[in-house]
Rosetta silent file (secondary structure, phi, psi, omega in degrees, C-alpha in Angstrom):
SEQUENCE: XXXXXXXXXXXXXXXXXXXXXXXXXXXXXXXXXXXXXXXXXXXXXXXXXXXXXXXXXXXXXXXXXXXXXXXXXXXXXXXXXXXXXXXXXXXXXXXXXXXXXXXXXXXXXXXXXXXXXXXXXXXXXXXXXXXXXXXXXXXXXXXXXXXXXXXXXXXXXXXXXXXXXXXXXXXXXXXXXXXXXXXXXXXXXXXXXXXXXXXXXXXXXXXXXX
SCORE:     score description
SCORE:     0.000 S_00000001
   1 L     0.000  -45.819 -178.746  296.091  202.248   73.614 S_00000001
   2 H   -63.637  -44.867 -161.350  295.732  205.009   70.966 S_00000001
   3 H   -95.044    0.285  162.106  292.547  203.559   68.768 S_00000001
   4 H   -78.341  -45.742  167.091  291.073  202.533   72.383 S_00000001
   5 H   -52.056  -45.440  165.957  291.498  206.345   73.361 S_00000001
   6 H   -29.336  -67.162 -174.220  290.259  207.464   70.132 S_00000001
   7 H   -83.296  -12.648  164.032  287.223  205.806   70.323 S_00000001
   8 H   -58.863  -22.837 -176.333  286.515  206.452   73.974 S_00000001
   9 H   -60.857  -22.176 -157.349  287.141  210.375   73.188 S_00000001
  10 H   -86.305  -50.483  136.352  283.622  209.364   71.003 S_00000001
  11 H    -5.511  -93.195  175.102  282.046  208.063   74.015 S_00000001
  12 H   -42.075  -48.647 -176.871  282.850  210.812   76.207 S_00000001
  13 H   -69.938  -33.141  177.275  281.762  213.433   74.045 S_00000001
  14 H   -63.802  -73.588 -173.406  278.537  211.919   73.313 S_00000001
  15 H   -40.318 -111.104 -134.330  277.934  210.961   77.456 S_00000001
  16 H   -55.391  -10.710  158.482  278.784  215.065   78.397 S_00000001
  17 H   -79.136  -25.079  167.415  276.706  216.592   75.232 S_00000001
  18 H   -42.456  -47.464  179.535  273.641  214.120   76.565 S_00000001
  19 H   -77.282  -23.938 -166.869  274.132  215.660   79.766 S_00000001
  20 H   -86.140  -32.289 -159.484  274.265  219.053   78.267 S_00000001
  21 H   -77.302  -57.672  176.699  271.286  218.275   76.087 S_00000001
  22 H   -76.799  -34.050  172.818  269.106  217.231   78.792 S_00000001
  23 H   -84.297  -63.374 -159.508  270.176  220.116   81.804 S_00000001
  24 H   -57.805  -40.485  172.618  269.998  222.807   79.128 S_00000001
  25 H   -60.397  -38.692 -169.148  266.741  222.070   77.364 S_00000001
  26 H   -90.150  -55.895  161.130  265.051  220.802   80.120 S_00000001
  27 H   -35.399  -32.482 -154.421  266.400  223.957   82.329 S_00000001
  28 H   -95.545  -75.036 -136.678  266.017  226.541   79.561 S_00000001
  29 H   -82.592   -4.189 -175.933  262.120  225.928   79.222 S_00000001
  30 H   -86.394  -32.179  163.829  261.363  225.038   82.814 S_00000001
  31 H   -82.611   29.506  122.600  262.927  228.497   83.994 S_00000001
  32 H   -57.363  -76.165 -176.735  260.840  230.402   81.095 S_00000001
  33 H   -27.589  -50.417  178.570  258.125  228.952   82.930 S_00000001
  34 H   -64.084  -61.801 -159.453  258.620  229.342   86.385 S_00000001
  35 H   -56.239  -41.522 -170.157  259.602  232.618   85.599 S_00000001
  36 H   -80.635  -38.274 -175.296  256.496  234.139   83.392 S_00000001
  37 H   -75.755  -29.103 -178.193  254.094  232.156   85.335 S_00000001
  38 L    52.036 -143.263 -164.228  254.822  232.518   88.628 S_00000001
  39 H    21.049 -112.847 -179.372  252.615  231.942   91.846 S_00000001
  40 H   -86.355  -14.131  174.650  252.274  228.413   93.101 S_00000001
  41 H   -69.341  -31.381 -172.524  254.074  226.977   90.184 S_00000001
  42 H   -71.451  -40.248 -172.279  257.241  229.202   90.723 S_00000001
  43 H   -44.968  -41.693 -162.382  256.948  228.385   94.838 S_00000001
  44 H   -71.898  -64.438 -174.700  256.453  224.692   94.044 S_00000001
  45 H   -75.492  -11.479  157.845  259.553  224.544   91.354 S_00000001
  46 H   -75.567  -47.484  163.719  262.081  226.530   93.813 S_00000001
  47 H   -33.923  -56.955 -173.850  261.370  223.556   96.101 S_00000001
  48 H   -48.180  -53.264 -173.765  261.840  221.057   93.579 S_00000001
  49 H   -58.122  -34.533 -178.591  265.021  222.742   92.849 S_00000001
  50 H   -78.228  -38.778 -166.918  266.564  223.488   96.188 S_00000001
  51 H   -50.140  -57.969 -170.680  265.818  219.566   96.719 S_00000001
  52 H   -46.856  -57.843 -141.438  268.034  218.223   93.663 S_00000001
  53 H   -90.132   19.670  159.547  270.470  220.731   94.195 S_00000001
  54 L   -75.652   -3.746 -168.233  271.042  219.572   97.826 S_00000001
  55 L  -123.005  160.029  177.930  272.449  216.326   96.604 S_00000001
  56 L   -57.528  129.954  149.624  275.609  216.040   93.983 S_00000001
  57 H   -33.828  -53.866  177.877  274.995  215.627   90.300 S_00000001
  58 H   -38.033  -53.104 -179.377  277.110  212.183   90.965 S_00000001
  59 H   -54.947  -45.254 -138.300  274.328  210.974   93.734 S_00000001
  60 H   -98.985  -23.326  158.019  271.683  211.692   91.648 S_00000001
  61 H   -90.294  -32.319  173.448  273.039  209.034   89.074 S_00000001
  62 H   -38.994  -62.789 -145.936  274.454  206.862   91.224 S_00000001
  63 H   -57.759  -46.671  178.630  270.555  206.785   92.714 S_00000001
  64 H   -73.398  -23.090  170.998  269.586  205.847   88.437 S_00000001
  65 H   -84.576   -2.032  147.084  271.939  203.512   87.900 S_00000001
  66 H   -28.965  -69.891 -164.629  270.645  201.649   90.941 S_00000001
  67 H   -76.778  -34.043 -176.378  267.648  201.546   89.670 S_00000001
  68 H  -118.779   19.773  149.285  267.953  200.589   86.123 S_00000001
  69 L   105.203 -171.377 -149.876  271.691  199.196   86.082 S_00000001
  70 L   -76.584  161.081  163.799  275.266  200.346   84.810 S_00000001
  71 L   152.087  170.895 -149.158  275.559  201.968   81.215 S_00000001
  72 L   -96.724  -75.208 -161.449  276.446  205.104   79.346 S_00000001
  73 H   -75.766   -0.880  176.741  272.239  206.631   79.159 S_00000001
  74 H   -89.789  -12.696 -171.441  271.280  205.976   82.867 S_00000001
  75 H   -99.218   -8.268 -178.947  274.390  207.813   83.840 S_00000001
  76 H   -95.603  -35.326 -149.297  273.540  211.124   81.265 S_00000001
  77 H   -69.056  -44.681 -172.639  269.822  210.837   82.081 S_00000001
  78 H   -71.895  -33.874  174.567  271.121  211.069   86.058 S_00000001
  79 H   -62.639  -36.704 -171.845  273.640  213.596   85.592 S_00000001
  80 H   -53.820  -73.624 -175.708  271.656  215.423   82.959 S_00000001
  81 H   -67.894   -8.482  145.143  269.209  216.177   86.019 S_00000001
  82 H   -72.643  -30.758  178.997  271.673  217.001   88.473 S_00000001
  83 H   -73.543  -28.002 -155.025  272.782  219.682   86.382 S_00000001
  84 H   -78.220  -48.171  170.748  269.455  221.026   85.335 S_00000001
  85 H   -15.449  -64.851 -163.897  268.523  223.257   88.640 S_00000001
  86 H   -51.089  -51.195  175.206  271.253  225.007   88.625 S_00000001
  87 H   -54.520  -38.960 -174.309  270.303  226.101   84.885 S_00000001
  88 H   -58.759  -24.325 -169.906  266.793  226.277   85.378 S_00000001
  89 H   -70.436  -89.373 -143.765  267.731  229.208   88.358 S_00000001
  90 H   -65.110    4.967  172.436  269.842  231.329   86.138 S_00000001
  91 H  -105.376  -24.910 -168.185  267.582  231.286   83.152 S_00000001
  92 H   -59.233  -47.679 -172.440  264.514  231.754   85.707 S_00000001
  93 H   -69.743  -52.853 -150.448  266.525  234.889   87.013 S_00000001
  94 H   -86.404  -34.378  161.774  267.420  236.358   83.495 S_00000001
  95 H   -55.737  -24.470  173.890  263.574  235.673   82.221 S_00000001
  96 H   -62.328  -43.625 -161.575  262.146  237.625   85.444 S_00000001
  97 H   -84.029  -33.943  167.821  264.328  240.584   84.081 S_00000001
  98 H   -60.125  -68.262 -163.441  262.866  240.189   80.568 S_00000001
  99 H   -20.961  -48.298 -158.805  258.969  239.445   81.872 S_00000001
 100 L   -66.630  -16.816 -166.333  259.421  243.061   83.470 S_00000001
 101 L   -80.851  163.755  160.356  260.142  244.865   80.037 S_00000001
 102 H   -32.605  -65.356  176.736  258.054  246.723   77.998 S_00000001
 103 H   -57.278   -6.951  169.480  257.587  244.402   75.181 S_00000001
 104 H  -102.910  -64.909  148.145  255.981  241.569   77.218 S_00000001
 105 H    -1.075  -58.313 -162.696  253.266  244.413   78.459 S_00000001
 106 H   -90.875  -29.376  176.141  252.472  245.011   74.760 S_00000001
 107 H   -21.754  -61.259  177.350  252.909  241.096   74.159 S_00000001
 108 H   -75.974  -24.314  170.689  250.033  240.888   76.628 S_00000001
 109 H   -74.614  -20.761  168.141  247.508  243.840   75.630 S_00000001
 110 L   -71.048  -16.587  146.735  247.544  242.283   72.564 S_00000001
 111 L   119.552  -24.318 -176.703  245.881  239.211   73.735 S_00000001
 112 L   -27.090  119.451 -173.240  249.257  236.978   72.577 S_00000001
 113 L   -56.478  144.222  168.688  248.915  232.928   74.324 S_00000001
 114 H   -47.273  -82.036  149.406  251.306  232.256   77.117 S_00000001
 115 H   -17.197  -15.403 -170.090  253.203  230.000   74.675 S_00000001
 116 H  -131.876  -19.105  168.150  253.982  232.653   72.227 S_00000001
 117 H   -76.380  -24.393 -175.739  255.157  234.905   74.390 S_00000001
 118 H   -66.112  -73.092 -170.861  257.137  232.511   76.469 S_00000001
 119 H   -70.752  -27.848  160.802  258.821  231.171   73.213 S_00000001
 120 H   -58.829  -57.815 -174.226  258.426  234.109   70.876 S_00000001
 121 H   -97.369  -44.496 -163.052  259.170  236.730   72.514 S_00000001
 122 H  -104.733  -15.416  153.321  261.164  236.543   75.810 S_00000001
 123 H   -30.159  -59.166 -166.396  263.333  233.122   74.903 S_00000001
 124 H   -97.839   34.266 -179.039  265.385  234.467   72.373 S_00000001
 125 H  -117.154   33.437  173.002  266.406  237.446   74.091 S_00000001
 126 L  -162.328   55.981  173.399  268.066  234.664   77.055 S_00000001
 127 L  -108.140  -36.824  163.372  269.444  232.407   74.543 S_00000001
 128 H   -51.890  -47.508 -169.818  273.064  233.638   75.482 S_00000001
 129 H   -65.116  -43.288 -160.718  272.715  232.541   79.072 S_00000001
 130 H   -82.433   -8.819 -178.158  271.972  229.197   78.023 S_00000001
 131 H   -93.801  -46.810  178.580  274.858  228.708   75.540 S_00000001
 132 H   -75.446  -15.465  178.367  277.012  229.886   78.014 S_00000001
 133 H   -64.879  -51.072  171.368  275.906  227.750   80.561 S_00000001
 134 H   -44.572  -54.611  164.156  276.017  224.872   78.452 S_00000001
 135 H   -66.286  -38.156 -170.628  279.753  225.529   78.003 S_00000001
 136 H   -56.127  -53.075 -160.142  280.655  226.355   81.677 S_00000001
 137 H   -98.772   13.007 -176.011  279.378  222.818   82.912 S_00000001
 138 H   -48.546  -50.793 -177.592  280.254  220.832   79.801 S_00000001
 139 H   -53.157  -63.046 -173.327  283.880  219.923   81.575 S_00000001
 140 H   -85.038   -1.978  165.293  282.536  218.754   84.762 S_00000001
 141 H   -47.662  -66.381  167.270  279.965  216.905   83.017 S_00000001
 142 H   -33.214  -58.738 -162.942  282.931  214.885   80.690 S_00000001
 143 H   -69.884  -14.050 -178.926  284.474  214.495   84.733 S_00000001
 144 H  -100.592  -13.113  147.222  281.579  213.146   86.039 S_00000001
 145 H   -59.402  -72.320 -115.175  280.760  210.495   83.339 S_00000001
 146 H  -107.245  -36.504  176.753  284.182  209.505   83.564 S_00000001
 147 H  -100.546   42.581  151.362  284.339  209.133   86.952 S_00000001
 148 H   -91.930  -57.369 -140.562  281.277  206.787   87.310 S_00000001
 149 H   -77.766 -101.033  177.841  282.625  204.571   84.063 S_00000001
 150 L    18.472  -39.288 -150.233  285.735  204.696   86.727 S_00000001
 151 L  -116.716    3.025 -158.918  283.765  203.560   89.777 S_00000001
 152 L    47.485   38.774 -173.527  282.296  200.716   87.074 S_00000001
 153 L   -98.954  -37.072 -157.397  278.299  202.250   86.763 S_00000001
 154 L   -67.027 -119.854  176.426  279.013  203.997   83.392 S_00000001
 155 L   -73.284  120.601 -162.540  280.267  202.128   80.402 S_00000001
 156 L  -114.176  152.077 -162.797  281.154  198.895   80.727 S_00000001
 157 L   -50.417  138.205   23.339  283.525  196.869   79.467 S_00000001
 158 L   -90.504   -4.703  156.421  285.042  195.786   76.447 S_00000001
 159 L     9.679   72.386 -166.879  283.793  199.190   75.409 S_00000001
 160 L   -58.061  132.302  161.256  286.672  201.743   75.428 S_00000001
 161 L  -162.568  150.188 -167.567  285.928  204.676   77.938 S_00000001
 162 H   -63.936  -21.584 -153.006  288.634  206.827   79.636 S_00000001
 163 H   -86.646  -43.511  172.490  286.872  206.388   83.184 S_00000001
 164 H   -66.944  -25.713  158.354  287.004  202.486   82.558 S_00000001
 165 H   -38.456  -69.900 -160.433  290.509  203.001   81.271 S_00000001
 166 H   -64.324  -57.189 -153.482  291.814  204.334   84.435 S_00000001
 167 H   -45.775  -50.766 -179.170  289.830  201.971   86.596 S_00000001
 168 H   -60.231  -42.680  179.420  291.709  199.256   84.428 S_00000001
 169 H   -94.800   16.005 -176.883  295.361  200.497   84.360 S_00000001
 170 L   -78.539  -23.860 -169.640  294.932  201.079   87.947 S_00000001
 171 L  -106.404   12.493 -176.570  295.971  197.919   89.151 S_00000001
 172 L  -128.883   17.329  172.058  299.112  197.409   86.963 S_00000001
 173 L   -16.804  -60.521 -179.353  300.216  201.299   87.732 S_00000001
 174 L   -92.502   22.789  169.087  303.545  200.499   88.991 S_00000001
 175 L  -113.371  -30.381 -169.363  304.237  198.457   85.946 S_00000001
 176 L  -153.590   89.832  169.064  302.616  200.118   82.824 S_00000001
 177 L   -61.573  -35.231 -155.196  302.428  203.698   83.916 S_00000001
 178 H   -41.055  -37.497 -150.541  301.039  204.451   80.577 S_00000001
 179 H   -64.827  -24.403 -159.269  297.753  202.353   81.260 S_00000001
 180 H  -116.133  -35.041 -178.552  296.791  205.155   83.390 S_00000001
 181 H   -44.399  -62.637 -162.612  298.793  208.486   82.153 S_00000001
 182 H   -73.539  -85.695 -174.195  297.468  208.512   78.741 S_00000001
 183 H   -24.721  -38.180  171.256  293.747  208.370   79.566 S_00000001
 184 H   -43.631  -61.498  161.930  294.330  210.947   82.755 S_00000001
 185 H   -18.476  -64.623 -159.265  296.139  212.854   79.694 S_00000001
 186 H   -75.723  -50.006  147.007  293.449  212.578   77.819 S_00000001
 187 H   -28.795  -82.997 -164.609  290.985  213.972   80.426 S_00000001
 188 H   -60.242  -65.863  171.705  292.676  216.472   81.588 S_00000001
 189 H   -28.338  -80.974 -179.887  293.221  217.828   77.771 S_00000001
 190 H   -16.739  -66.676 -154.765  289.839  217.522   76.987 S_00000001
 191 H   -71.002  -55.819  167.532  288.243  219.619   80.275 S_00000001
 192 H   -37.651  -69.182  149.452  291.379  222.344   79.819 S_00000001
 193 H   -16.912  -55.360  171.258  290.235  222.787   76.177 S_00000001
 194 H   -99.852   14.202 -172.785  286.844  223.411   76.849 S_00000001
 195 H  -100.133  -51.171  163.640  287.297  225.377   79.549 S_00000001
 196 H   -40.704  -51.035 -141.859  289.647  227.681   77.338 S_00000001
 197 H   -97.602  -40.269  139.814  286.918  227.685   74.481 S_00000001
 198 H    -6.565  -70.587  169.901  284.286  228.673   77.140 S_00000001
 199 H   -74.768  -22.583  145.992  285.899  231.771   78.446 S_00000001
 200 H   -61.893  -33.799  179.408  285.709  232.887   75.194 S_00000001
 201 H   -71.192  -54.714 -168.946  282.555  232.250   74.552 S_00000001
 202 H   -45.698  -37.091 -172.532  281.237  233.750   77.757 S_00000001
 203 H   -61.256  -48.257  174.302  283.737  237.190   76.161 S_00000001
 204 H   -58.609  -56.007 -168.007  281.768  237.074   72.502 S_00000001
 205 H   -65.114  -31.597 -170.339  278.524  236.929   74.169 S_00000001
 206 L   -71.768  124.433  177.000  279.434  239.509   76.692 S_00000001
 207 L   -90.751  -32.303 -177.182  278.577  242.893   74.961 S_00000001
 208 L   -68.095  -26.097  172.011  280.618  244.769   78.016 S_00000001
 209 L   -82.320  -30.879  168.949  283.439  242.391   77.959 S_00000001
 210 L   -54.608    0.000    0.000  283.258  242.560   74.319 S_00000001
């Protein structure tokens, strides 16, 4: 039970930074975009965006692991892009309040390419939103790989993964509580832990909470 948890903790961590990897990156430069460029590109990607985010991060993997069966990268690639609206809004919102400053004005009389201003200039001054973001949904990321592996789409067996753990000790419950405790355990640690180490982060980044 212990060197199966062990290595499923390796698993897990991997699945919800994949997911993190893919919403943040893919989020952080498509709301730069939206944001500097505007007109029919911003109109067009707030549609795209209200559309994902009408359906659950879960559906929206469920819908990839239809299509290309169960496993550990069809379930980050589907999650990954349930998550990424939500980022793409909030970096979209904190780049409109850069775009407006003074320093993108001189960016532009000086003749500086859409690219270099995008990445150069107004990026790293919304690199904090994106760190913090990155932490905030990290947790339910971990819960929502684990409960696909759970539901048998993620990782499949003989693998070790906590979601296929419970799904496993589920049916011998009232014999070998353990089967299911310690992985729950293990869960539960995890998302409390990085939930702690979050709310910290969001305080260091925060210069007023700071």
């Amino acid at each position: 039970m212990l060197s199966r948890l062990l290595v499923g903790t390796r698993y897990t961590l991997l699945g919800g930074l994949g997911v993190m990897a893919i919403a943040s990156l893919g989020g952080f430069v498509w709301g730069l975009l939206t944001a500097y460029l505007g007109g029919w590109f911003d109109r067009v990607s707030l549609r795209v965006f209200d559309t994902i985010l009408s359906f659950p991060p879960l559906i929206v993997a469920i819908s990839l692991v239809a299509a290309l069966g169960p496993g550990l990268l069809p379930v980050v690639i589907g999650v990954g892009i349930g998550y990424l609206p939500a980022i793409a809004r909030i970096i979209r919102s904190e780049a409109l309040v850069q775009r407006s400053q003074q320093y993108v004005a001189a960016a532009e009389g000086l003749g500086y390419s859409t690219l270099r201003i995008v990445f150069r200039h107004i990026m790293p001054n919304t690199t904090s939103q994106i760190i913090v973001q990155a932490s905030v949904n990290l947790p339910y990321a971990i819960i929502d790989i684990a409960g696909l592996s759970f539901l048998g789409l993620g990782i499949q067996p003989p693998t070790p993964d906590w979601g296929t753990m419970l799904a496993e000790g589920q049916r011998d419950l009232l014999f070998a509580w353990w089967m299911v405790v310690f992985p729950g355990a293990a869960v539960s640690t995890l998302v409390l832990a990085w939930n702690i180490f979050g709310a910290r982060l969001r305080a260091a980044l925060d210069p007023k909470r700071r």
